[in-house]
Each structure stands twice: as C-alpha cells, then as structure tokens.
C-alpha positions in Angstrom: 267.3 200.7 88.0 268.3 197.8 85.9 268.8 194.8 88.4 269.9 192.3 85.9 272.6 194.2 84.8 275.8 194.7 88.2 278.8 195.9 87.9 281.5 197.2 90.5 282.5 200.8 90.6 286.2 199.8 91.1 286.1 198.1 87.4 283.9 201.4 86.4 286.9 202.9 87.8 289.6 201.2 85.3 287.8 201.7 82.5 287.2 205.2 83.0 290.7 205.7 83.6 291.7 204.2 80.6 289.8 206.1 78.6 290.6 209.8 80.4 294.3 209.2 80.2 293.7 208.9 76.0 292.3 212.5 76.7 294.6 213.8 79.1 298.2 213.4 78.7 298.9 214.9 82.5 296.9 211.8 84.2 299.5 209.3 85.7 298.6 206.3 87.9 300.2 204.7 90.8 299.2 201.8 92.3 300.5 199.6 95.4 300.7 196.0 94.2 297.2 195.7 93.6 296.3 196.6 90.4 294.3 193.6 89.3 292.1 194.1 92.0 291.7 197.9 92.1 291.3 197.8 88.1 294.4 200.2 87.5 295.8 197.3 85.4 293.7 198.5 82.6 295.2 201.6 82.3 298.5 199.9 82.5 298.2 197.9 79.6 297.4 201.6 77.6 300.0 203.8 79.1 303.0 201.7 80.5 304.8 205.2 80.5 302.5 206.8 82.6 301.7 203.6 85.3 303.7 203.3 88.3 303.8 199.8 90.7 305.3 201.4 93.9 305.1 198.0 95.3 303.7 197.3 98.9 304.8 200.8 99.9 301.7 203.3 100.3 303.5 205.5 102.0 306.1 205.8 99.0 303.1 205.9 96.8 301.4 208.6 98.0 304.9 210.5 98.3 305.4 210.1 95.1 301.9 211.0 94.0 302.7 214.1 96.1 305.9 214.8 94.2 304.4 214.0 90.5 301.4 216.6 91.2 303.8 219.6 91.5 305.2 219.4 88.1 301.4 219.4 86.9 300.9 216.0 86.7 297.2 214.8 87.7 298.0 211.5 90.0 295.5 208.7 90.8 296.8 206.7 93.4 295.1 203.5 93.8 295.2 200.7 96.6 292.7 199.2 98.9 290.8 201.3 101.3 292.2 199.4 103.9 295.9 200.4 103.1 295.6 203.7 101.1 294.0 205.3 103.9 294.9 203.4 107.4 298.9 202.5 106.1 299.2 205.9 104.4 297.3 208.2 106.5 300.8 210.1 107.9 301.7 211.0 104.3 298.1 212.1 103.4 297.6 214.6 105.7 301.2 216.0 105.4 302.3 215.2 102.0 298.8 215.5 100.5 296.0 218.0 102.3 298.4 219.9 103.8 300.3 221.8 101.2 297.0 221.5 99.4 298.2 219.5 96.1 296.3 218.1 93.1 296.0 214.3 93.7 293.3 212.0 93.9 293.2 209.1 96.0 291.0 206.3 94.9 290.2 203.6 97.3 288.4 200.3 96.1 287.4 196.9 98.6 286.0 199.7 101.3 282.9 198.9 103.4 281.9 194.7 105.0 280.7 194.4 101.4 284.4 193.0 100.7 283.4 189.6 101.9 285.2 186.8 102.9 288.3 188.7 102.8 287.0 189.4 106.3 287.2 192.1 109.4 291.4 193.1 108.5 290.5 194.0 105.1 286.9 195.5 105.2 287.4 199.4 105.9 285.0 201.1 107.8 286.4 204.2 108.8 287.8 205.7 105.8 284.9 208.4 105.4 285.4 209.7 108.9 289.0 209.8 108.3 288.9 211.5 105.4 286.3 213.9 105.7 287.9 214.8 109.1 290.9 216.0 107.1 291.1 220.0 106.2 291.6 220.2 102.2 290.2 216.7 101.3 287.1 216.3 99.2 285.4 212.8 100.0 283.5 211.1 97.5 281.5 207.8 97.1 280.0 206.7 94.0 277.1 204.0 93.6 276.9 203.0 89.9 279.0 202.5 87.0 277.5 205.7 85.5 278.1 207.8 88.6 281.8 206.4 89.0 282.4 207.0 85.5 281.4 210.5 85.7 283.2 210.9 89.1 286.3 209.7 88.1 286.6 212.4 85.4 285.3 215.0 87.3 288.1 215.3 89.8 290.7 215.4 87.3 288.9 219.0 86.8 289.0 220.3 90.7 292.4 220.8 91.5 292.1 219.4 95.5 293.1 216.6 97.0 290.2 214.1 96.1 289.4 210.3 98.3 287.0 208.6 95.9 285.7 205.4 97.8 285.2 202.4 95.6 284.0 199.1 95.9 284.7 195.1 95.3 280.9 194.1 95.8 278.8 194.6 92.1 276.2 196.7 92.3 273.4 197.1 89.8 272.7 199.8 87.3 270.9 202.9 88.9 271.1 205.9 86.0 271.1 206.0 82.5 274.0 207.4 80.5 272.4 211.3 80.2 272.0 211.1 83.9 273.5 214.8 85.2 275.5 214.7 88.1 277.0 217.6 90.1 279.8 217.9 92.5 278.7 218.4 96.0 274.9 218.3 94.7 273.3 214.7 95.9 270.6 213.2 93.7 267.1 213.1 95.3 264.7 210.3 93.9 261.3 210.1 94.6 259.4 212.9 95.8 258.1 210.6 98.7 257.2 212.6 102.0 256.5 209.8 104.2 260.5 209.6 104.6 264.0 210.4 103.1 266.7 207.9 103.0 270.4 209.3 102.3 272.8 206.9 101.3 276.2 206.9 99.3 278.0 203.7 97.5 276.9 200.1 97.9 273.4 200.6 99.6 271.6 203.1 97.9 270.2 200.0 95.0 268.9 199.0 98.2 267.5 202.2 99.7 265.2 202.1 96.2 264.2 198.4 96.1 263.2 199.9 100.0 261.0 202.9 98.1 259.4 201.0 95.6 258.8 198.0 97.9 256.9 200.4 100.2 255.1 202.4 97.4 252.9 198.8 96.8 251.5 199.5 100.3 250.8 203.3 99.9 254.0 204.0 102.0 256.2 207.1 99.8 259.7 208.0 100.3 262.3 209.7 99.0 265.8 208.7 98.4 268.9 210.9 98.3 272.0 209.3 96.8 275.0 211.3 98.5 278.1 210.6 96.2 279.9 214.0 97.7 279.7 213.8 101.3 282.9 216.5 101.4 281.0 219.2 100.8 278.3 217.7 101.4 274.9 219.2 100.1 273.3 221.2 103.0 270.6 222.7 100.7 269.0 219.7 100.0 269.2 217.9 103.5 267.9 220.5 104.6 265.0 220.7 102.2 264.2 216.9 102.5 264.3 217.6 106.7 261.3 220.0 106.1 259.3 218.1 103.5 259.4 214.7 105.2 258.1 213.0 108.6 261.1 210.5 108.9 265.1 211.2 108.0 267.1 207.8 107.7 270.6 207.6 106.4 272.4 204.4 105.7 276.0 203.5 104.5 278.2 200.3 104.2 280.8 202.3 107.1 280.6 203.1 110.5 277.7 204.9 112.2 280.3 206.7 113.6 282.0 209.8 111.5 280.2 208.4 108.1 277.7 209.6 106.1 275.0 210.1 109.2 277.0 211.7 111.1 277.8 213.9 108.4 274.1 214.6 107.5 273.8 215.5 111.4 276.3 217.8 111.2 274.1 220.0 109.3 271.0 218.9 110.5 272.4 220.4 114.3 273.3 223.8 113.1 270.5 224.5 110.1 267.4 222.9 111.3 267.2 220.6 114.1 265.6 217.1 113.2 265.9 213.6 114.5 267.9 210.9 112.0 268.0 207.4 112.7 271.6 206.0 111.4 272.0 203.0 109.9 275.3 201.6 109.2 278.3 199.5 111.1 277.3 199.9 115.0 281.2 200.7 116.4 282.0 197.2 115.7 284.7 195.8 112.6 283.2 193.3 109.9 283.3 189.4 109.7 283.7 187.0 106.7 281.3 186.4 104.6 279.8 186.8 101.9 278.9 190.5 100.4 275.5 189.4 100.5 275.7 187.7 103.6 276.7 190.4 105.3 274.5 193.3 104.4 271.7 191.1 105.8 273.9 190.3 108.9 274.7 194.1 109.8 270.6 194.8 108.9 271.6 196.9 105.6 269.6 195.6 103.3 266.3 196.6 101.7 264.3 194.5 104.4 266.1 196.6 106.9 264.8 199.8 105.1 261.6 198.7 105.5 261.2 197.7 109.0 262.9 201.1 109.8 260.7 203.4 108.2 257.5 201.6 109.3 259.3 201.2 113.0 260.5 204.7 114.0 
C-alpha cells in the first residue's frame, strides 16, 4: 500500500470513463448538475455527443438512462449518493431493477467521509437500499486500481449496477496487475488471529490495523469486499472457520451495510459472532474526512482496540 500516493475513486471514476467510452461507442453518460464533482466532466470534454446534463432532475435522469439502455446503449448515470439514490429511488426500482435493464448507477460523495459538507449530504444508507433491491448489483470500490477495473467491468454484465464512490482520497492499495473478480472479495493476509471485511474508504485502514498489530505478534486477515451484491459466501465463510475473531467495518450504517450483509450469510452457512463497525443508527456531522473517521471510531486505532478488546 503506497501511503504517499491518494487519490479518490470518484476521479478514478472520470478517468476511466474517459478512456472506456474511446473503446466503446454504446457508453453514454448522464449526469445531474454535478459533473465537476462526480468527475463525469471528463468524459464530457471527449464525447460532448454522448454526455447528457439532465439538470437537477434525478428522477429525469435515471428515466432517461432507463430509456437510452433499451436501444443498447450502455448508460452511467452519475450524481451524488445522496440524490442518485434517496431523490431517485422511485424511478430506480421501477424504471431500472424492475424491467431488469442495462444501466449502471454510479454514486460518488457517499459515506461521513464527505466532510464538512455535513449530515444532509453524507449518505449512509445507500448500501442497504440498494442491495435490498431485486435485480441490483451493489458495488464499492477502495482504490484507484480497483475503481478503474470496476468501472469497466460492469459495462460487461448487463444488470442494473450501483457502484458507490467517494469524495475523500484514499491511498494506493494494488498494483496495476492486481486481478480482481466480480463478486470474489480480495483476502490479505493469511492472519488467523482475526478477519476484518471492509469495502470503500476504510479498508487502507483495516491494513495500517494488520500491519500495526503484526509488530506485536497479533496476525489478521483482511478481506476487501468491493461486491457486496453478490456478495462472496465462499470466502466469509472460509475466513469464519480459519479465524478466532470476524470484524467488518464500512464508512455506512451498521444497519443493512456491509455487516449486515456478511451476517446474512454467516446465519444461514455457519453460525459465528461479528462485531460491526460502522455508523451506529445515527446521520453524520461536519467535519473534516479525517475528523470524522476518528469521531465515529473508524479508523485504524479503532481496529486495534477492537480486535484486542472482543
């Protein structure tokens, strides 16, 4: 993991979409107003004929997307968590997962890790929404490398796709040969003191957590989960038999996220205990990114105390 080096996945995002839509001639972009910020602007400036401001309409957007993916058309439809899923959720599940079309939803500024743009704008319920939804894939990427790959690997699986993204830079986790598969998470470590899942923002800090603890003789494992819709049952499952202590953490709520989707399976394929950390059924503050991860006890200290702790 190269610390030095940070980067957000929702500019990882732009520039990978740029550069797919040179390859792919069906790919078409919408976005709500907020392309600066969700990084769709760069692939604006490279294919004005295939870019679409709807405006602050999401609901129109995703409509439209809707209506573009029936003539084969592969649409990324781009806003802010907060809006592309709470705004539009009516014309996702109807429009969208439904009738089962081919367009991918890709939410940046998701999690408390959006800052000082505070509690309105920081989404913590998107997973939960989403992966509640029959027909949706949910995905959440953690690096520039892993978005990068994500973000051309849906325009292969013809499903409705929600691709979380974020505003908060995170640093470089996997090299450029780094093989990634859909629905497979990424184990590293081989640790069997205890496995930490977590997806997006926090999993840099679930492995400063591993190698802080390997100083002091303490070995984990941690699973990056960048699918959690399907999620990989196989390897929970095999990292709930190999190791004492099961943690999962997320920049979302405890509530319908990534822990409770790693219970899911744990409940009906082999019954362990999981200690969730997360957003405690409360909404954010304003802050910093930084400020809050230590604030809502996400941070690699956090890690620390909780495998030692439980």
């Amino acid at each position: 993991m190269n610390l030095n080096v940070t980067k957000a996945t929702r500019q990882s995002y732009g520039e990978k979409l740029a550069e797919l839509g040179e390859r792919n001639k069906d790919i078409v972009v919408l976005d709500a107003d907020l392309s600066g910020a969700t990084k769709t602007s760069v692939f604006a400036k490279k294919f004005p004929e295939r870019f679409f401001d709807m405006g602050i309409s999401e609901q129109d957007m995703m409509s439209t997307a809707a209506g573009l993916s029936t003539f084969g058309k592969i649409p990324y439809a781009s806003s802010f968590a907060m809006f592309a899923c709470g705004r539009a959720y009516d014309q996702i599940r109807n429009s969208i997962a439904y009738p089962h079309l081919n367009v991918k939803i890709c939410a940046s500024h998701a999690g408390v890790t959006v800052g000082e743009d505070g509690a309105t704008h920081q989404m913590l319920e998107d997973l939960g929404m989403m992966r509640g939804m029959a027909n949706m894939c949910v995905m959440c990427t953690s690096d520039d490398t892993q978005t990068k790959w994500a973000v051309e690997e849906i325009s292969k699986i013809k499903e409705p796709v929600y691709l979380r993204l974020c505003r908060y830079a995170t640093p470089l986790i996997y090299d450029e040969d780094q093989k990634f598969e859909f629905g497979k998470g990424v184990q590293i470590g081989e640790g069997t003191d205890a496995t930490v899942f977590a997806t997006g923002v926090v999993v840099p800090e679930a492995i400063k957590a591993k190698e802080e603890l390997e100083k002091e003789g303490i070995n984990i494992r941690v699973v990056d989960i960048h699918t959690i819709k399907p999620i990989d049952e196989e390897l929970i499952v095999k990292c709930a038999k190999e190791t004492k202590k099961l943690i999962s953490i997320e920049d979302h709520s405890v509530i319908n996220g990534l822990g409770s989707a790693v219970s899911d399976v744990l409940s009906e394929k082999y019954p362990a205990k999981l200690i969730r950390m997360g957003i405690k059924d409360r909404f954010g503050k304003s802050a910093s990114a930084k400020e809050l991860l230590k604030y809502f006890k996400l941070t690699s200290e956090d890690i620390i105390k909780t495998v030692k702790e439980s």
